[in-house]
C-alpha positions as CSV (number, residue, x, y, z in Angstrom):
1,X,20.5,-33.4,67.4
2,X,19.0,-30.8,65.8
3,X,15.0,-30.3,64.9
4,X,14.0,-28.8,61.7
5,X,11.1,-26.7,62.1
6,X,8.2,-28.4,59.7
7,X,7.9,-26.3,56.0
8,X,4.6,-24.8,55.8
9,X,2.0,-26.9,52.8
10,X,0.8,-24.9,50.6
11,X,-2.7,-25.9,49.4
12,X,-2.5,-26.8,45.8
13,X,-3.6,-24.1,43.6
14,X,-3.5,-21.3,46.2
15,X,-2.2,-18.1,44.2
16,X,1.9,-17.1,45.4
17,X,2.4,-14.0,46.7
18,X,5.0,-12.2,44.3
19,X,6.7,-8.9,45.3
20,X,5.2,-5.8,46.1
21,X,1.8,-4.2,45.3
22,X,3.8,-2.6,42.4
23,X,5.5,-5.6,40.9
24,X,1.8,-7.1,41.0
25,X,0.5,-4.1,38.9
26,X,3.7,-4.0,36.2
27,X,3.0,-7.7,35.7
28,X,-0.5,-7.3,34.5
29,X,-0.2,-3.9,32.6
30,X,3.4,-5.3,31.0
31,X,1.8,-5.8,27.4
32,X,0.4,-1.9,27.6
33,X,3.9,-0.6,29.0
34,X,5.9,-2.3,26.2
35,X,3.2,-0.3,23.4
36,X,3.7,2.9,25.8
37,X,7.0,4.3,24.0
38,X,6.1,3.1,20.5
39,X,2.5,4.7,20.9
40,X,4.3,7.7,22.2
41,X,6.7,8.0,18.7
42,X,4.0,7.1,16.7
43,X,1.3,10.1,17.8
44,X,4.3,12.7,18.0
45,X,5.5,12.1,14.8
46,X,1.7,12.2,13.4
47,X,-0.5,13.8,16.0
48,X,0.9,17.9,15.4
49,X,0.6,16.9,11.1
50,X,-2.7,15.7,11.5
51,X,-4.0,18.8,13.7
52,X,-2.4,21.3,11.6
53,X,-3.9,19.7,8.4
54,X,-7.6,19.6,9.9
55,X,-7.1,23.7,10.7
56,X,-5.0,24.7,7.7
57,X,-8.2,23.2,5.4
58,X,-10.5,25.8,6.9
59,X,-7.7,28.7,6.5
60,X,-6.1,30.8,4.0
61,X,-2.8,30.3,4.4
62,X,-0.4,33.1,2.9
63,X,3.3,32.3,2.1
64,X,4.2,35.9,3.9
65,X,4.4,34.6,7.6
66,X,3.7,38.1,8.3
67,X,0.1,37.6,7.1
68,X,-2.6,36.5,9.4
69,X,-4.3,33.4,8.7
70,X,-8.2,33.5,7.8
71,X,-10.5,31.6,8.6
72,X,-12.9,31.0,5.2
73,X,-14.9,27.6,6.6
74,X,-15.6,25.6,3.5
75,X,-14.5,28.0,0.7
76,X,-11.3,25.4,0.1
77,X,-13.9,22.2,-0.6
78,X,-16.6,24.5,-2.4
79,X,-13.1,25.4,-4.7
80,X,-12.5,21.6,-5.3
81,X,-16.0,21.1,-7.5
82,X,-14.7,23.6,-10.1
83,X,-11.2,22.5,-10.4
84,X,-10.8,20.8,-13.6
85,X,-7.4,19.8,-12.8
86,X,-8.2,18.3,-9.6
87,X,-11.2,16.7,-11.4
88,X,-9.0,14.9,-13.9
89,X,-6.0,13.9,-10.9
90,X,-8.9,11.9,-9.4
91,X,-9.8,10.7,-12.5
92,X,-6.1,9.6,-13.1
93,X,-5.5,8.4,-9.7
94,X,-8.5,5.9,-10.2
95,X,-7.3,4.8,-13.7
96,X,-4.1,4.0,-12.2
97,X,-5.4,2.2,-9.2
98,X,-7.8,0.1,-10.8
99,X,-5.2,-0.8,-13.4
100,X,-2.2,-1.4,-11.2
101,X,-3.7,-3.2,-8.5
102,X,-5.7,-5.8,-11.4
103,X,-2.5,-6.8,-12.9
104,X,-0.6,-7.1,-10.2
105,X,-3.2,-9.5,-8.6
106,X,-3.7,-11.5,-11.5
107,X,0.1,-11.7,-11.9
108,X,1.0,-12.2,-8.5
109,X,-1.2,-15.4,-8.1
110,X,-0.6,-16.4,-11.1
111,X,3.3,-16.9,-10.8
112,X,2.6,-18.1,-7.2
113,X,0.5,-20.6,-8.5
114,X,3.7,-21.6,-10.9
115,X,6.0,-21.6,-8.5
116,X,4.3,-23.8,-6.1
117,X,3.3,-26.2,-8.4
118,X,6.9,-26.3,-10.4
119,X,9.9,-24.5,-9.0
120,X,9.0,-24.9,-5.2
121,X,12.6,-25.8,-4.8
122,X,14.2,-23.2,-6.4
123,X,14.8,-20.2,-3.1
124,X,17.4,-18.3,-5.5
125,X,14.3,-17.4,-8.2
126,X,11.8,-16.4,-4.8
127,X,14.7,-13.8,-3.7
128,X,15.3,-12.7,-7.2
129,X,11.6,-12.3,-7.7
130,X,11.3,-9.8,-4.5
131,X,13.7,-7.6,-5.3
132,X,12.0,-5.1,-6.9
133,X,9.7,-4.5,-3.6
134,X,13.1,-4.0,-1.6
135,X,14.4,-1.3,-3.7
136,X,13.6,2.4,-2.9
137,X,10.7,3.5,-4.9
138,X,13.0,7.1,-6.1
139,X,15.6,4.2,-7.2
140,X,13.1,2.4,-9.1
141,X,11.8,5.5,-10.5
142,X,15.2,7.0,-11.9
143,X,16.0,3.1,-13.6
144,X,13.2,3.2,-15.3
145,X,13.0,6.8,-16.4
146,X,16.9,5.9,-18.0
147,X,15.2,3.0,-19.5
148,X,12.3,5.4,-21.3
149,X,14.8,7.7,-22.3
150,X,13.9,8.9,-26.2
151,X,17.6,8.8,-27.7
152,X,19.6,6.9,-25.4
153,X,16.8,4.2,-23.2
154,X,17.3,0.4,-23.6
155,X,13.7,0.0,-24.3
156,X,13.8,2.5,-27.8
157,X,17.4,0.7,-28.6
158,X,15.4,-3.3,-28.2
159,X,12.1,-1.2,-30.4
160,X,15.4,-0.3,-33.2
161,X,17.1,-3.6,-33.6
162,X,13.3,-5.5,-33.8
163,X,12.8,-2.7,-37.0
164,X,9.8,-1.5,-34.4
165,X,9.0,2.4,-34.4
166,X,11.1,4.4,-31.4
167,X,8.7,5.9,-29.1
168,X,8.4,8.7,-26.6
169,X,7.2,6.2,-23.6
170,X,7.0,9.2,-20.8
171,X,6.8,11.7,-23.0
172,X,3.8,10.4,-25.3
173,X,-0.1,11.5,-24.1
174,X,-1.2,7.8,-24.9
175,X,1.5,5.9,-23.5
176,X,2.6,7.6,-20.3
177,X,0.1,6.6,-18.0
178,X,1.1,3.1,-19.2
179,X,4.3,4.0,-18.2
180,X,3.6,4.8,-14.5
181,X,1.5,1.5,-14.5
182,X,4.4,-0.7,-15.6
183,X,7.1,0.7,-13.3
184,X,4.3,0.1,-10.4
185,X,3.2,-3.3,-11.2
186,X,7.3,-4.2,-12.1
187,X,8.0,-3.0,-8.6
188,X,5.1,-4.2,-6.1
189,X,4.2,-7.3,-8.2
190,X,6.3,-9.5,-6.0
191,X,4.5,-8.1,-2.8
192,X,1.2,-10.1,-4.0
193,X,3.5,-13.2,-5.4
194,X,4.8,-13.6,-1.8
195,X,1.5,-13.1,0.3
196,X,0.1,-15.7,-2.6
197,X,3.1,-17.7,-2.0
198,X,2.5,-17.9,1.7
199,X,-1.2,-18.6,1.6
200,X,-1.1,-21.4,-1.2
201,X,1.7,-23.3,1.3
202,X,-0.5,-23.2,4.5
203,X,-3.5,-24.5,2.1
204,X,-4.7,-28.5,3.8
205,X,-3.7,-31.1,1.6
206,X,-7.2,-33.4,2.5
207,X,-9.6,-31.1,0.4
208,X,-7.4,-31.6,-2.5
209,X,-6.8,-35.1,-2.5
210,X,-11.0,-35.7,-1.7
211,X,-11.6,-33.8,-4.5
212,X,-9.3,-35.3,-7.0
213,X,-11.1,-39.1,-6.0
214,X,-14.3,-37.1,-6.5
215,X,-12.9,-36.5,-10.2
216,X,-12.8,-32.6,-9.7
217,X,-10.5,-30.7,-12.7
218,X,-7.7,-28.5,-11.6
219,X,-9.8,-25.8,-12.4
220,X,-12.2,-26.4,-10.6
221,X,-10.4,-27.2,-8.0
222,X,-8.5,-23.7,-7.9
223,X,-12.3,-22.3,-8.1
224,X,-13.7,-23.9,-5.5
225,X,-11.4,-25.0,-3.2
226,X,-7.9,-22.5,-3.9
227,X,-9.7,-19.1,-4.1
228,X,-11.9,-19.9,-1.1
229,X,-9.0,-20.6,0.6
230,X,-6.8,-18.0,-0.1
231,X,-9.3,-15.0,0.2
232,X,-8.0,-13.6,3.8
233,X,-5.2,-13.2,2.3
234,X,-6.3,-11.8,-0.8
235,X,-8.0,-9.3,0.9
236,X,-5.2,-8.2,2.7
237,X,-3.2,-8.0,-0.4
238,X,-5.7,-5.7,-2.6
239,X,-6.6,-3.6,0.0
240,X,-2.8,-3.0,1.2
241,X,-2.5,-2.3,-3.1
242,X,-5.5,-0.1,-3.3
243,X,-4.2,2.2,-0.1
244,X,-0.8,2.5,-1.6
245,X,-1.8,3.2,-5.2
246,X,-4.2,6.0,-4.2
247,X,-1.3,8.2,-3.1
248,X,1.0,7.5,-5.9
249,X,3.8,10.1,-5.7
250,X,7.5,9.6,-6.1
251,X,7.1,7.5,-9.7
252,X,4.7,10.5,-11.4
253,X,7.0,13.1,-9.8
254,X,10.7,11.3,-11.1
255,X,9.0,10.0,-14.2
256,X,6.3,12.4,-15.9
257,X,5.9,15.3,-13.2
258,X,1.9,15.1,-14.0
259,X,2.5,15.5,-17.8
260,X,1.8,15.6,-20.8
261,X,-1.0,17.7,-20.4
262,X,-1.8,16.1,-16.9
263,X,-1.9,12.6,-18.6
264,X,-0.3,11.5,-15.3
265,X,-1.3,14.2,-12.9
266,X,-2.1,11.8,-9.5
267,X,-4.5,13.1,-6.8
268,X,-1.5,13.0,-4.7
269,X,1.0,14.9,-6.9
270,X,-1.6,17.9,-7.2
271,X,-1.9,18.6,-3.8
272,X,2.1,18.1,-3.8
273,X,1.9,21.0,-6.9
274,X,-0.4,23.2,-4.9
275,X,0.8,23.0,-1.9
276,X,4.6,23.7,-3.0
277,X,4.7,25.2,-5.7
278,X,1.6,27.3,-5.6
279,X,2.4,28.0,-1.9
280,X,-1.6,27.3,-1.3
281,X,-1.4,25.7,1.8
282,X,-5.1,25.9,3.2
283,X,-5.9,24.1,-0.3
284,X,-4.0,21.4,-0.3
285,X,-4.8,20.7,3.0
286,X,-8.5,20.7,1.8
287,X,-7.4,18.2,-1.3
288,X,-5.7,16.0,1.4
289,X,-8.6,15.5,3.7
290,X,-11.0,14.5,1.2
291,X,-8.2,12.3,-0.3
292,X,-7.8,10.7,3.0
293,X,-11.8,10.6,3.3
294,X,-12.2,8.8,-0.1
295,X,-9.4,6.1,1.2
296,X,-10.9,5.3,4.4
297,X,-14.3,5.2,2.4
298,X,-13.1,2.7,-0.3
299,X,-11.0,0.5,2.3
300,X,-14.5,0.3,4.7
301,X,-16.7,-0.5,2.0
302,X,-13.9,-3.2,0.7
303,X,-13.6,-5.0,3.8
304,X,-17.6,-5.3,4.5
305,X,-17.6,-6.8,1.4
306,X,-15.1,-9.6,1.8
307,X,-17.4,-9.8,5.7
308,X,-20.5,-10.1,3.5
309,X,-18.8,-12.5,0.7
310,X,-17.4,-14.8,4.0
């Protein structure tokens, strides 16, 4: 007969020994070392743009690489407060913002709104509706520039058969801003429907229906229990808007390429124009830090407030 040596007890809750010292330390630094190689693309895809912007904005930059650089300190941002042309791309840039991110919010809840209340069934018209975000913003662009065309655009040949006067959409001083506005709010509109769509189906169901015995309208229901509700994820949604809008490129540069007359020049299509075109490197460099400056500015002050309104 054979005796079986007694197992050891292990007191309950005593912590198991697992591997080697080194096993020990990749199990509690596993969440950094999976962010290690994405960290690692990230800052040398950005890190060596970033520098050379910071230095090139002090610099004169000459397109002879023979040249020496030279260092001028602020001259590039002391040239920015007499630059009518810069002056009026912020003064565009903000036109379009403000515009573009409005309507898109007001049209974004509001067909959320519809939707859930009427076709929340309906998938096929959700996918339809987000298309326009999935499409490359050069494709979008080139559509809609076919569709403005003068002789031969869809839009002038609907304005003929309703008897309507043709029009020079792009091409018109009044009416090609508009034009950049209604390509960007046809193409990101859907972004907003689907974070509205999102946060109206996690909404609780018990303020509603204590509300309704209370007698409440649907307005004021949708003003004082909806919006409340909902304004996480409205913030996310305007300020994701407001950082994309203020470096509007691609659409001015397919569509209008800044004009007429600068109608449409975009803060970020100017430094585009001086930096390329001009070969004024140490310039544009300027133009882009204080263009990055006045984003981080406007996205700080707009979260505080949604802090402060919480």
């Amino acid at each position: 007969m054979s005796i079986e040596a007694p197992a050891t007890a292990v007191p309950v809750g005593a912590p198991v020994r697992r591997g080697g010292a080194v096993e020990r330390w990749v199990e509690r630094h596993l969440r950094v070392l999976m962010l290690v190689p994405a960290v690692a693309i990230l800052a040398a895809l950005t890190l060596f743009p970033t520098i050379y912007m910071f230095t090139a904005a002090f610099q004169r930059i000459s397109p002879d690489p023979s040249v020496e650089r030279e260092f001028v300190g602020l001259d590039n941002f002391a040239r920015m407060l007499g630059d009518a042309e810069l002056q009026i791309a912020f003064w565009n840039t903000i036109v379009f913002t403000a515009s573009a991110v409005t309507i898109e919010f007001v049209l974004g809840l509001a067909l959320a709104l519809l939707f859930e209340r009427y076709v929340r069934r309906l998938s096929f018209l959700k996918t339809i509706m987000m298309m326009p975000m999935m499409l490359p913003s050069i494709t979008v662009a080139i559509t809609w520039k076919l569709i403005y065309q003068p002789q031969f655009g869809v839009l002038n040949e609907l304005m003929f058969q309703l008897g309507l006067p043709l029009q020079a959409w792009a091409g018109d001083y009044n009416l090609a801003m508009a034009t950049i506005i209604a390509v960007d709010v046809w193409q990101w509109t859907p972004f907003v429907f689907l974070l509205m769509l999102a946060g109206l189906a996690s909404l609780p169901d018990e303020p509603y229906e204590a509300a309704a015995i209370d007698g409440a309208s649907g307005w004021r229901q949708f003003w004082d229990l909806t919006l409340p509700f909902l304004k996480p994820i409205i913030a996310i949604a305007i300020l994701l808007r407001l950082m994309d809008t203020l470096r509007l490129f691609d659409i001015v540069f397919v569509l209008t390429a800044g004009g007429p007359a600068n109608a449409t020049v975009t803060a970020s299509y100017y430094i585009y124009k001086v930096g390329r075109r001009f070969l004024d490197i140490g310039y544009a460099a300027a133009i882009s830090l204080v263009v990055l400056a006045v984003t981080i500015a406007i996205s700080t002050w707009f979260i505080r407030r949604m802090r402060i309104a919480d």
